[in-house]
C-alpha positions in Angstrom: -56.9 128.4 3.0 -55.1 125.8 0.7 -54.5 128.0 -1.7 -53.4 131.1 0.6 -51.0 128.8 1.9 -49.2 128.0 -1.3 -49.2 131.7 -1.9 -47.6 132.5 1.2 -44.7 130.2 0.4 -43.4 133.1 -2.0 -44.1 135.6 -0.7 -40.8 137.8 0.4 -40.2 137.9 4.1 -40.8 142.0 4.1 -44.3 142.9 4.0 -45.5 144.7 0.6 -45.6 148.4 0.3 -47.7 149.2 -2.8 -50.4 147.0 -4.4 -48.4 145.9 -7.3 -46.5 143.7 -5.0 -48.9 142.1 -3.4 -51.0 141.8 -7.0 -47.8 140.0 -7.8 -48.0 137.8 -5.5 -51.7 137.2 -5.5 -50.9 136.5 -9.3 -48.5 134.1 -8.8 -50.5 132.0 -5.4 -54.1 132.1 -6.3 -56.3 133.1 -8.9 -58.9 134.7 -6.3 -58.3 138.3 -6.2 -58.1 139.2 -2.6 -55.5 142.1 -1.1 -53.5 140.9 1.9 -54.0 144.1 3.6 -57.4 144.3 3.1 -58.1 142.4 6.3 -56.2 142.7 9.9 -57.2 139.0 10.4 -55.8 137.7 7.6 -52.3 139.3 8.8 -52.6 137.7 11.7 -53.0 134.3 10.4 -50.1 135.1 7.6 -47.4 135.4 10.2 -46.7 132.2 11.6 -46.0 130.6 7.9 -43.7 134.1 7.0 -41.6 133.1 10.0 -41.3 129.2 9.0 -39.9 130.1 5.4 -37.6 133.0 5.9 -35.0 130.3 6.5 -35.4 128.2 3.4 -35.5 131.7 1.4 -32.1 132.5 2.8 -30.6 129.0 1.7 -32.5 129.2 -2.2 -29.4 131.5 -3.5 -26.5 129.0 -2.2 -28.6 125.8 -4.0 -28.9 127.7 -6.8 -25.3 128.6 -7.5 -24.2 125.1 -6.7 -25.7 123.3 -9.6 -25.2 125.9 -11.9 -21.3 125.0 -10.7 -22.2 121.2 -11.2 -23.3 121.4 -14.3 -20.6 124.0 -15.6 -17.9 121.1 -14.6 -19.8 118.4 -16.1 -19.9 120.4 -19.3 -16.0 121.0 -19.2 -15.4 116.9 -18.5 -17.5 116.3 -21.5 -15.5 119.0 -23.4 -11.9 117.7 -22.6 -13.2 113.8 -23.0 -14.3 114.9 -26.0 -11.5 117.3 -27.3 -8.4 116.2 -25.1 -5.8 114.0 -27.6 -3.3 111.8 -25.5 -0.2 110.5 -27.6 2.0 107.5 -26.2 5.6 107.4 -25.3 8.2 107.6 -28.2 5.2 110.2 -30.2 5.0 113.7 -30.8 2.1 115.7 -31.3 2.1 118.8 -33.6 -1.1 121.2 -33.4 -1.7 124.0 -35.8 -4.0 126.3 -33.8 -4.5 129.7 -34.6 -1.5 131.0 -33.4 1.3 131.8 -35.8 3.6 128.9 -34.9 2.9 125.5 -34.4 2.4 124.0 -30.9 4.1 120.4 -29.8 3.3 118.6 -27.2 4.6 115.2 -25.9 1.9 113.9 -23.8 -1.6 115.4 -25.6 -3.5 118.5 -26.2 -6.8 120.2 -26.7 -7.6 119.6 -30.2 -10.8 121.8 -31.3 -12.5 120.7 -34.4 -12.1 122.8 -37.0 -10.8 125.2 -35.4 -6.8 123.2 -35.0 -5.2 121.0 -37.3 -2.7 117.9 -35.5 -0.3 115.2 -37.3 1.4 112.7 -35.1 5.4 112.0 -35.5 7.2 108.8 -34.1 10.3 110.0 -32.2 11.4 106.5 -31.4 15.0 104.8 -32.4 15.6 104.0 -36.0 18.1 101.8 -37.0 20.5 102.3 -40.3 23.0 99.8 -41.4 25.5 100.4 -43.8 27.3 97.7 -45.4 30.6 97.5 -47.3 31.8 94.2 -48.8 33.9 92.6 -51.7 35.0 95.4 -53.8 33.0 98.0 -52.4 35.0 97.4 -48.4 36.3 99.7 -46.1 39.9 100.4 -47.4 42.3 100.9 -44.3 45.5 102.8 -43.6 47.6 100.1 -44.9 45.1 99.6 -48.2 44.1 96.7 -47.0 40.6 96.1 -47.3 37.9 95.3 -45.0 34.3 93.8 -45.3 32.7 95.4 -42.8 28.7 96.3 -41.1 28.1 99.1 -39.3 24.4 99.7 -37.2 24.0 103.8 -36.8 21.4 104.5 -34.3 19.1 107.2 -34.9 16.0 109.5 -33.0 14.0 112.4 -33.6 15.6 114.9 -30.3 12.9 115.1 -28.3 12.6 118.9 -28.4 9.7 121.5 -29.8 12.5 123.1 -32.4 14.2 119.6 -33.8 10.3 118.0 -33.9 9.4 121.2 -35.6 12.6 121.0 -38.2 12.2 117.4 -39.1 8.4 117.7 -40.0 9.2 121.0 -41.8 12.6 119.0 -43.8 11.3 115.6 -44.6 7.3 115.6 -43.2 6.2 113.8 -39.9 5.1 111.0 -42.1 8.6 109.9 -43.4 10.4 111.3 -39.9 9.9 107.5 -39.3 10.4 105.3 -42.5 13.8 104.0 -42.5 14.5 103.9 -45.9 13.7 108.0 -46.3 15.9 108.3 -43.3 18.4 106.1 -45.1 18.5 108.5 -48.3 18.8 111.5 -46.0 22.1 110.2 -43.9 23.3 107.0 -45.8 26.2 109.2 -47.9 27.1 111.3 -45.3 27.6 107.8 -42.7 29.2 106.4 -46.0 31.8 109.0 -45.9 32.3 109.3 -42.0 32.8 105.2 -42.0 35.4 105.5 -45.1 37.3 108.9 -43.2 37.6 107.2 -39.7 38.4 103.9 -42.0 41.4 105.3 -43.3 42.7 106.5 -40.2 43.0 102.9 -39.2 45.2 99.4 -40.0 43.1 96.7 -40.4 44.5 95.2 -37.3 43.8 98.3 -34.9 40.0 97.9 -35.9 40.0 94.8 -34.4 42.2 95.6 -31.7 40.6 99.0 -30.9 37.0 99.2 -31.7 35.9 101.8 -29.0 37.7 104.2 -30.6 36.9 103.3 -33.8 33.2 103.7 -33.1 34.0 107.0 -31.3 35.8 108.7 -33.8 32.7 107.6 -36.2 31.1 109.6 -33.9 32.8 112.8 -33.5 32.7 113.0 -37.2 29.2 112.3 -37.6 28.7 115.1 -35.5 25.9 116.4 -33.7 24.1 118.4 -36.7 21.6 116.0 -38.1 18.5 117.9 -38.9 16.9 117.4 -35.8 18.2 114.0 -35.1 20.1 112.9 -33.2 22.7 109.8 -32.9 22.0 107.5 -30.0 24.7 104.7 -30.8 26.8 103.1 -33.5 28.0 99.3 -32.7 30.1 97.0 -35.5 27.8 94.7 -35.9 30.3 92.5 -38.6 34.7 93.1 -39.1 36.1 90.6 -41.3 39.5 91.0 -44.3 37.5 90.9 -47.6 38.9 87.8 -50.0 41.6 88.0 -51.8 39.3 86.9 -54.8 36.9 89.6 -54.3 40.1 92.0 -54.7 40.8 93.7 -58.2 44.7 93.3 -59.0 44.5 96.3 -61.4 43.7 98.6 -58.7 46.7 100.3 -56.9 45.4 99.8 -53.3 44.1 96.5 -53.8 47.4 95.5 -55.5 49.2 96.5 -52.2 46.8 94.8 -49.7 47.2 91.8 -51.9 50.8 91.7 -51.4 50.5 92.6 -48.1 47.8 89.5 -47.7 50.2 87.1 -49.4 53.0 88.0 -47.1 51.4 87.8 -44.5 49.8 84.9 -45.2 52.7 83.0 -46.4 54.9 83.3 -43.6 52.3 82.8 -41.0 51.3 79.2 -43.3 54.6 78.1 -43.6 55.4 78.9 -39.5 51.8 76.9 -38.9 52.6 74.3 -41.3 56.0 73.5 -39.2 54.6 73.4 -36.2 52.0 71.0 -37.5 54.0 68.9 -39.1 56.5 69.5 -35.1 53.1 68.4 -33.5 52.3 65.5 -35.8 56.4 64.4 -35.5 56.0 64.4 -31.8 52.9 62.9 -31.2 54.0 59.9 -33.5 57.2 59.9 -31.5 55.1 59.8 -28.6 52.8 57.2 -29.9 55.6 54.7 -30.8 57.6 55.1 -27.5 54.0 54.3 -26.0 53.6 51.1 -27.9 57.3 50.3 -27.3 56.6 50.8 -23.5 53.2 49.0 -24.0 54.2 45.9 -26.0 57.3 45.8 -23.7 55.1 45.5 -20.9 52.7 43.1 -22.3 55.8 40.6 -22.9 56.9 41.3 -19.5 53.1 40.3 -18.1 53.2 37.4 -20.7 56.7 36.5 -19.5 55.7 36.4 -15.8 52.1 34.6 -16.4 53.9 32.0 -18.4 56.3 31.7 -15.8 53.8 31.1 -13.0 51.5 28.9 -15.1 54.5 27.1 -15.6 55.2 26.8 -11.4 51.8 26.3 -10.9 51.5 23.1 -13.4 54.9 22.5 -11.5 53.3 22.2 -8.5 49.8 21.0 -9.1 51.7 17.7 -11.2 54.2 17.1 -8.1 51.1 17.8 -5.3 48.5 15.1 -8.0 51.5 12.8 -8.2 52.1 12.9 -4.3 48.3 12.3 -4.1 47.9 9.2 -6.2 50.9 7.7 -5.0 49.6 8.2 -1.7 45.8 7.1 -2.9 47.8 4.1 -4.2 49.5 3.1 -1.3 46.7 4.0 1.0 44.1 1.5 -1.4 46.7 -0.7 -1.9 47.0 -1.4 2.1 43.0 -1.4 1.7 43.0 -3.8 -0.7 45.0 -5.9 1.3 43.4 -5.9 4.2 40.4 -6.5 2.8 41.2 -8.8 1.1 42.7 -10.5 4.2 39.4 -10.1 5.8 37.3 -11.5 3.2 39.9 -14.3 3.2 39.0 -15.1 6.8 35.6 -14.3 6.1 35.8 -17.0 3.6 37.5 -19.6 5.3 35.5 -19.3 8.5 32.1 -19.1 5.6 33.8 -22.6 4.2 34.0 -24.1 7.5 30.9 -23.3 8.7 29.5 -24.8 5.8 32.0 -27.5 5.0 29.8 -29.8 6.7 26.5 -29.1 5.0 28.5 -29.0 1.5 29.7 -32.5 1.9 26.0 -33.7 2.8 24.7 -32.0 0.2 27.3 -32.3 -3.0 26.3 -36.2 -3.1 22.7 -35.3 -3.4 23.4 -32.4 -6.0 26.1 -33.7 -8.0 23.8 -36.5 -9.6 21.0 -33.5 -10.6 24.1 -30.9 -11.6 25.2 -33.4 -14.5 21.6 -34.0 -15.9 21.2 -30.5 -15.8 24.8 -30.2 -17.5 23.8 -32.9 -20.1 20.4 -31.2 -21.0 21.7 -28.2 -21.2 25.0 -28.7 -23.5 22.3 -30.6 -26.1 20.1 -27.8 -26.1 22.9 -25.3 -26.7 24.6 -27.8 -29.5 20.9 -28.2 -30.8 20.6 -24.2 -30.5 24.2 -23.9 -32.3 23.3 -26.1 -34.7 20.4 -23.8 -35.6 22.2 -21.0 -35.7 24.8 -21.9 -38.0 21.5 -23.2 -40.2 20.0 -19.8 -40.1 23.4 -17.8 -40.9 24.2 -20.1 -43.8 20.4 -18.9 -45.0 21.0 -15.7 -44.5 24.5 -15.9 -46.3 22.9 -17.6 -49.3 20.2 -14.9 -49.1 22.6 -12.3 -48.7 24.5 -13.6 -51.7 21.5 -14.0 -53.8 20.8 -10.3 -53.4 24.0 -9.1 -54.0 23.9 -11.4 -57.1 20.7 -9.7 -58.3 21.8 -6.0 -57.7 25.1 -6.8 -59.4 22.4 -8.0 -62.3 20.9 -4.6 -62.2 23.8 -3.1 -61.6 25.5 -4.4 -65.2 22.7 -4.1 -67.1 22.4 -0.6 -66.4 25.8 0.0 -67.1 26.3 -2.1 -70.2 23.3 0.5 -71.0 25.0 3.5 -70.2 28.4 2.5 -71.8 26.9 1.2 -74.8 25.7 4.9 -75.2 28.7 6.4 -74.1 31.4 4.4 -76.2 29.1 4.7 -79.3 31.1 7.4 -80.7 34.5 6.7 -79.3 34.6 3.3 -80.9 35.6 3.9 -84.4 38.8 5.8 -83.3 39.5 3.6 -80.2 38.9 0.0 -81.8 42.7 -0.7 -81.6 43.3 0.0 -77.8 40.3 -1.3 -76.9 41.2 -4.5 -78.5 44.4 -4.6 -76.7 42.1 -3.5 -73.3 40.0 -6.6 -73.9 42.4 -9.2 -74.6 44.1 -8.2 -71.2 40.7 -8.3 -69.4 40.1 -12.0 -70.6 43.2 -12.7 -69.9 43.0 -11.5 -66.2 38.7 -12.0 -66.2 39.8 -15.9 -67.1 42.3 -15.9 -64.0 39.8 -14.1 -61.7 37.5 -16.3 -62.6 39.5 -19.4 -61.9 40.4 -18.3 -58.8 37.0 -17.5 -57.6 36.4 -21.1 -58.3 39.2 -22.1 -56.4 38.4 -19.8 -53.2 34.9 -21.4 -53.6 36.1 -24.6 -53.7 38.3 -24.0 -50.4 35.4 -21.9 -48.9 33.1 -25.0 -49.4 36.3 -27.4 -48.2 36.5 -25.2 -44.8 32.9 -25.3 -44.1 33.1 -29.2 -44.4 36.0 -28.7 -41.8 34.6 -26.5 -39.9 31.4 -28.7 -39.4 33.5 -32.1 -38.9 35.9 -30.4 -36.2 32.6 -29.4 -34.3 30.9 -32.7 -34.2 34.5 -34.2 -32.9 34.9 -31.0 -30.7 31.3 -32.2 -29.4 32.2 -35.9 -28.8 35.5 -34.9 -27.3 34.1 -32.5 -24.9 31.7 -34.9 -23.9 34.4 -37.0 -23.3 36.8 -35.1 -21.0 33.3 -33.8 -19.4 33.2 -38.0 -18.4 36.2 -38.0 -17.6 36.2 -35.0 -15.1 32.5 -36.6 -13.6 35.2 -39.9 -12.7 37.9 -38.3 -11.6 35.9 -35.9 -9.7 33.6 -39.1 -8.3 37.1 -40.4 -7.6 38.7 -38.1 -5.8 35.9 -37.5 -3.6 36.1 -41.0 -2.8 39.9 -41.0 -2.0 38.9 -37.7 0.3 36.4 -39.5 2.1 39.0 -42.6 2.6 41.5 -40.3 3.5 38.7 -38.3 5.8 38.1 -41.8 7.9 42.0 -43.0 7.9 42.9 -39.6 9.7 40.2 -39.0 12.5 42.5 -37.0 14.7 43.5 -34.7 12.2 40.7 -34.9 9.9 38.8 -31.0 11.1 41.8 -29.2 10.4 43.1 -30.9 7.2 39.2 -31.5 6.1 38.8 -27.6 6.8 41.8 -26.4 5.3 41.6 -29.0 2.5 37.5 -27.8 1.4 39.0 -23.8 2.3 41.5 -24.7 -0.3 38.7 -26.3 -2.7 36.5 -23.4 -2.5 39.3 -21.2 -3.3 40.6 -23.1 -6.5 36.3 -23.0 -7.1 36.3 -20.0 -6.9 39.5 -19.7 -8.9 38.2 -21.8 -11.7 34.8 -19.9 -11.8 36.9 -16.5 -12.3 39.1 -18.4 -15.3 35.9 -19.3 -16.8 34.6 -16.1 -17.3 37.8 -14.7 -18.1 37.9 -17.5 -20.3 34.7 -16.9 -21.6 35.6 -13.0 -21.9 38.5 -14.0 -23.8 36.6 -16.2 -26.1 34.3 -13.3 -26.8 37.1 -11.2 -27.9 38.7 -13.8 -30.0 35.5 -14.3 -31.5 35.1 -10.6 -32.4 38.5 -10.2 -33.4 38.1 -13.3 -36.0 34.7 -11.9 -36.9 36.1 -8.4 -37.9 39.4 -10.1 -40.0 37.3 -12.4 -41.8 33.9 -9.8 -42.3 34.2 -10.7 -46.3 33.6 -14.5 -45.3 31.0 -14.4 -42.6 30.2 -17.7 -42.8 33.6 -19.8 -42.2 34.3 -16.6 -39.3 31.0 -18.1 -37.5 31.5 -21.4 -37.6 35.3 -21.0 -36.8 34.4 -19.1 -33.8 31.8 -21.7 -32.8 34.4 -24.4 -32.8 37.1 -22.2 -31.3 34.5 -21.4 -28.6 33.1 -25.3 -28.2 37.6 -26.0 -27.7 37.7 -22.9 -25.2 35.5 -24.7 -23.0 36.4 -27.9 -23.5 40.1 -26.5 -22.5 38.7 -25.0 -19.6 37.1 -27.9 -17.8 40.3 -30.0 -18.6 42.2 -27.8 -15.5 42.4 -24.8 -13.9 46.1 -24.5 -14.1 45.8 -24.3 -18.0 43.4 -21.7 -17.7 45.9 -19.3 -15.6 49.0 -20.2 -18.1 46.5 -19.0 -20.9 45.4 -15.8 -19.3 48.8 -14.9 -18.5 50.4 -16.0 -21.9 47.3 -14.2 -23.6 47.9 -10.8 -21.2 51.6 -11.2 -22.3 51.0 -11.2 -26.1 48.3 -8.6 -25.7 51.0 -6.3 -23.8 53.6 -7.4 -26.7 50.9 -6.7 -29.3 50.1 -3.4 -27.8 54.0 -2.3 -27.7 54.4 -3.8 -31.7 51.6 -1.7 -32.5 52.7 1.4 -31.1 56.2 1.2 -32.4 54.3 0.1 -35.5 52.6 3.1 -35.1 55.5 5.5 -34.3 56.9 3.5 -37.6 54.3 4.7 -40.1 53.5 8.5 -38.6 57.5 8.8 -39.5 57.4 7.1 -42.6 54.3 9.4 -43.2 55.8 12.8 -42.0 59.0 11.3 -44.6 56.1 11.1 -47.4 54.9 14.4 -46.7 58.0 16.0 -46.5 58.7 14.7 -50.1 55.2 15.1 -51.3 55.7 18.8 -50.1 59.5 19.2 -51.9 57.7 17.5 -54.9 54.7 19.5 -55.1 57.1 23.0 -54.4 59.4 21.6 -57.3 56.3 21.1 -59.7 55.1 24.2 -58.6 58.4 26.4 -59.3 58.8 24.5 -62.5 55.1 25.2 -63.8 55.7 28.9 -62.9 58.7 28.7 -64.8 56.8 27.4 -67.8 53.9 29.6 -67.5 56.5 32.6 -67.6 58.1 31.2 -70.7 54.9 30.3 -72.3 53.7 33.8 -71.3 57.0 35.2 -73.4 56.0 33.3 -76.2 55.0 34.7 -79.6 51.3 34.1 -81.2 52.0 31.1 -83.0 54.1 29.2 -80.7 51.8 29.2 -78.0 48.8 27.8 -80.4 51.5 25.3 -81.0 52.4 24.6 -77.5 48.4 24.5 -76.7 48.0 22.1 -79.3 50.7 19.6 -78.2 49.4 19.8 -74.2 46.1 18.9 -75.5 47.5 15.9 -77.3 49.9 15.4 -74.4 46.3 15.5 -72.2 44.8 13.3 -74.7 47.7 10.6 -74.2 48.0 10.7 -70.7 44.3 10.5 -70.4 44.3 7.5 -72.4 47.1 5.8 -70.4 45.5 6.1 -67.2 42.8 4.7 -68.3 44.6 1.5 -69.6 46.2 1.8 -65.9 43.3 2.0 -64.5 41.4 -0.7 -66.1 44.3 -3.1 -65.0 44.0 -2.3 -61.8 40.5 -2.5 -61.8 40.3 -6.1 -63.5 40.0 -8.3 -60.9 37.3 -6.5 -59.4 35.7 -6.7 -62.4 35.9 -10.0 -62.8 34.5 -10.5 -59.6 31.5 -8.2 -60.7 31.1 -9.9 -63.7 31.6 -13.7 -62.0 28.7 -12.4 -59.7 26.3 -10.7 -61.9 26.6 -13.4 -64.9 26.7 -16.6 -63.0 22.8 -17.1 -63.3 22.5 -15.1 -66.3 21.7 -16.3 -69.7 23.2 -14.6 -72.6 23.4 -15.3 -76.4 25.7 -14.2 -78.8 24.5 -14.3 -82.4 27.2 -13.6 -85.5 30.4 -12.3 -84.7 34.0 -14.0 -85.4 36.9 -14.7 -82.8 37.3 -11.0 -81.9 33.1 -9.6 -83.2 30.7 -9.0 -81.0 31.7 -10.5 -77.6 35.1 -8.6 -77.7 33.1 -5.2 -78.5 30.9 -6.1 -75.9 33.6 -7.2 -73.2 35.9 -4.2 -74.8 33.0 -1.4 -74.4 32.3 -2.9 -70.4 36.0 -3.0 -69.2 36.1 1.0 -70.7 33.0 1.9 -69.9 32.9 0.7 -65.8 37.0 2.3 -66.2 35.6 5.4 -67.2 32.5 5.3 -65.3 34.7 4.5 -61.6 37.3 7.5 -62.8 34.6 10.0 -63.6 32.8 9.1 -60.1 35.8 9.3 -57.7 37.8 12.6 -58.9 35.9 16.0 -60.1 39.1 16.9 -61.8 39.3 13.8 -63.5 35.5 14.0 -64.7 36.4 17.8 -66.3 39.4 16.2 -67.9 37.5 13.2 -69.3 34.7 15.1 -70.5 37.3 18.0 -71.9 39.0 14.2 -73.8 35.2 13.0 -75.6 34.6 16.6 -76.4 38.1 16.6 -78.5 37.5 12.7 -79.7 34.3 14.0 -81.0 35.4 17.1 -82.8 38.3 15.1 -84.1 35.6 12.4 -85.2 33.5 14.8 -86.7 36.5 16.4 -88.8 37.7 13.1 -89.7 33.8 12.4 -91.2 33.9 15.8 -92.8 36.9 15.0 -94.5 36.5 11.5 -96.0 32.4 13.2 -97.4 34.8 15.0 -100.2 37.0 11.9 -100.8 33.9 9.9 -101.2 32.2 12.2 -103.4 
């Protein structure tokens, strides 16, 4: 029953007519051979199952025909994907197919292998430049000539007859390579850029380039073997150089001349209103530093002007002040010292009482006191006057060594120096000597005779302090009788006047502790004074230490002896020292006014002097500069000798001025020394010796305090020497 189902399913829906059918069918459900209509009951089953697929027969047709559709268009996609070529913008397509004429197509095409034959062409813009420069410019209307560049813009016309004519003229290859398209239309832009040149002046290409490019245009033309022009822009307009220019052509020979006219009128117009600018603005600039400057010594005139008021004003207002600060401390002053007047006498009265009890008991102690303490300071002067005259001799002692040193190193160095000088120098130096003895024997004599007084005013000087000693000692006893006196005669006088004896006893010890008081400030200033003296003695007599000290001592011992002899002497010196100081201080300043006249005098001369050397040594320099060859060797010669002399002079100058310090050296460094002369005559070996020191230390102090001088000296040996030598060199012959 399986099996006659499936053979049912394809069966038709009409029921067979003839055998063959239904063998057919039997064929094609089952291979047991068994006719439908053999049986009524197998018809009667077959009918329910005939009914079910009649429907699903009807629909087979429609199924059918929609995939054979299906696959038809899937066949055709696969066809144009395969076949179907698609160009991009600015690209045409040319197919051969088998048609007598070639298709084009700007988007894409069916291209059948082997069957069509395609080539692609670019259609996009090409750009051409043409440029004329130098001799080869653009010559204008006028002949003048013109460097100029010109950008032509070119495209294939995108239609199927110019696509067709440029790949048939030139091939769709080179319908794009700019420098084909350059052979094909660079003469014929040559000679539409040189027509339309000529129909301009140079200026109206400038001036009107629209047009220029336009009528490049129009005769370009449309006809361009299927291209056509898009555009033609100026891309560079400049005059070609004159030096590019040929003078031996005609129309270069005009623009040249029309170049230089041009040229020259325009440069001489620009030059004068340059030079018009450059006038102005250095008119412009001087009136501004006019106006500037005069406003700056305006501002000047008015700031000095007001720092003048104000210092005006400030010095009146300060001297308002201090006189007022003056007066105001002044009344101050006063009143204070009014008050510590009262203050002091009411002070004194209080104590007047206790004082009196007490000065008995005191004054006894206050004079051993005094006595012990003027022996100790006597003692204590006495040993400092012991220990300065130590140090003195000390001092001297050293000083006596280094000037030992001192001349035996230069006897050295002028023994070496003078070696070769002394052969030509003997005579002067001979002359040199006999004055140095001459003034070394006075120098020396008078160091013994300020020795002799030095020693005399020490001796002085130590006898006037004992005496000074003994004499203050005794007006200090007097003073302890008279004072013991008069404070016995105050307390006699105290008892004889009871009823008055408070006030006069108060005023009387007021009055005591003022002149105390008094006395106490004269001391100091006496003291002060002393100080000063001292100082002042010490400074004006610094080369003799020794006598200064022991001058002062004694001046100080009589300064205090003079002030305990009275108070009243003590004010007379103070003011009679005040008054020599204030006549002291107006000599020196006149003194001083005196000498910074006398010096501005000395200047002024020195100055007329020095311009007057000056104006006569450019004078000689001018005439020695006119001289010939040999006159100047001649006048060069005779300023050495001239040199040589004065050189020589100063030093004879200088070694008399220098003698008696010398001597003083010498006195100093030879006083301990022990020296021996062996051989020699009256004028051997100690004149050479004293002859060769006196130079020598001349020398030696010249050459150390002027640079100048030092050149000069050394410029002198250095001719003595040649001279010397010359001399030697000469008398080798005579003595052969």
């Amino acid at each position: 029953m399986a099996a006659q189902g499936c053979c049912f399913r394809f069966v038709p829906s009409a029921p067979p007519k003839s055998n063959a059918m239904t063998g057919w069918c039997f064929f094609n459900t089952s291979q047991t051979s068994m006719p439908i209509s053999s049986s009524a009951s197998r018809n009667s089953r077959a009918e329910p199952v005939m009914e079910s697929y009649s429907m699903l027969d009807m629909a087979m047709p429609f199924l059918i025909i929609l995939c054979v559709a299906v696959l038809a268009l899937v066949a055709l996609a696969l066809l144009i994907k395969t076949f179907y070529v698609k160009v991009p913008q600015g690209t045409a397509l040319i197919v051969n197919d088998l048609s007598s004429r070639p298709k084009v197509y700007f988007t894409g095409a069916m291209v059948l292998p082997y069957l069509y034959f395609m080539e692609k062409m670019k259609i996009s813009v090409i750009t051409l430049e043409i440029d004329r420069k130098g001799k080869g410019g653009l010559i204008c209307r006028d002949n003048m000539r013109a460097d100029i560049t010109v950008a032509f813009f070119l495209r294939v016309n995108e239609t199927r007859e110019d696509v067709l004519k440029v790949a048939k003229a030139i091939g769709v290859q080179r319908a794009s390579d700019k420098s084909a398209v350059n052979e094909l239309f660079n003469a014929k832009f040559s000679e539409a850029l040189k027509t339309v040149g000529k129909q301009f002046d140079f200026v109206e290409l400038f001036e009107d380039r629209v047009r220029f490019r336009d009528e490049i245009v129009n005769v370009i033309g449309q006809d361009l073997s299927g291209y056509v022009l898009e555009d033609v822009a100026i891309d560079f307009l400049e005059q070609t150089p004159k030096v590019d220019l040929d003078r031996d052509n005609i129309l270069d020979a005009e623009g040249i001349r029309k170049i230089t006219e041009l040229t020259s009128v325009h440069n001489v117009i620009t030059n004068e209103l340059e030079r018009d600018q450059a006038l102005k603005i250095q008119k412009k600039n001087v009136e501004t530093i006019e106006a500037s400057l005069a406003l700056e010594r305006q501002e000047a005139d008015a700031q000095a002007r007001q720092k003048r008021e104000i210092a005006s004003v400030i010095a009146r207002e300060e001297a308002e002040t201090l006189k007022v600060q003056s007066e105001e401390h002044l009344r101050a002053e006063e009143a204070r010292i009014a008050a510590a007047q009262r203050i002091d006498v009411a002070a004194v009265n209080h104590q007047r009482e206790v004082d009196v009890a007490n000065q008995n008991s005191e004054r006894v102690v206050m004079l051993e006191k005094e006595t012990v303490i003027r022996a100790q300071a006597l003692a204590q002067v006495d040993r400092e006057r012991e220990v300065s005259l130590s140090r003195i001799e000390r001092d001297r002692q050293l000083e006596e060594k280094r000037g030992e040193i001192a001349s035996v190193t230069r006897e050295r160095v002028i023994v070496e120096k003078t070696v070769a000088q002394e052969e030509e120098a003997i005579t002067t130096l001979r002359m040199v000597a006999d004055a140095d003895r001459k003034k070394t024997v006075v120098v020396t004599e008078a160091q013994a005779q300020a020795e002799r007084d030095l020693v005399c005013l020490v001796k002085q000087a130590e006898a006037d302090t004992v005496v000074s000693e003994y004499r203050a000692r005794e007006l200090v006893t007097l003073a302890d009788a008279d004072l013991r006196k008069a404070e016995r005669e105050s307390q006699a006088a105290i008892k004889r006047a009871e009823g008055v004896r408070a006030e006069k006893a108060a005023s009387g010890l007021a009055e005591a502790e003022v002149r105390m008081q008094i006395a106490e400030a004269s001391e100091r200033e006496g003291q002060a004074e002393a100080l000063v003296l001292k100082q002042r003695l010490l400074s004006q007599a610094e080369g003799d230490r020794a006598v200064g000290e022991s001058d002062a001592e004694v001046r100080i011992q009589i300064a205090e002896a003079i002030e305990r002899e009275g108070l009243a002497e003590a004010a007379v010196l103070k003011q009679r020292l005040l008054s020599q100081a204030e006549g002291d201080k107006a000599i020196g300043e006149s003194r001083a006014a005196t000498i910074q006249d006398v010096g501005a005098a000395e200047a002024e001369v020195l100055q007329k002097r020095f311009e007057a050397e000056a104006a006569g040594l450019t004078e000689k320099f001018e005439a020695m500069q006119k001289l010939t060859g040999g006159a100047r060797e001649h006048e060069e010669f005779r300023l050495a000798l001239q040199n040589q002399l004065d050189i020589t002079m100063a030093s004879i100058a200088a070694n008399e001025k220098i003698a008696e310090q010398q001597a003083e050296v010498l006195s100093a460094a030879m006083s301990k020394a022990s020296i021996q002369f062996v051989g020699g005559g009256d004028n051997g070996v100690f004149d050479a010796f004293v002859k060769s020191l006196s130079v020598g230390k001349a020398i030696e102090g010249l050459n150390q305090s002027s640079p100048l001088a030092a050149q000069v000296i050394q410029t002198g040996l250095g001719m003595l020497s040649r001279v010397a030598t010359e001399r030697a060199s000469d008398r080798r012959p005579d003595a052969q």
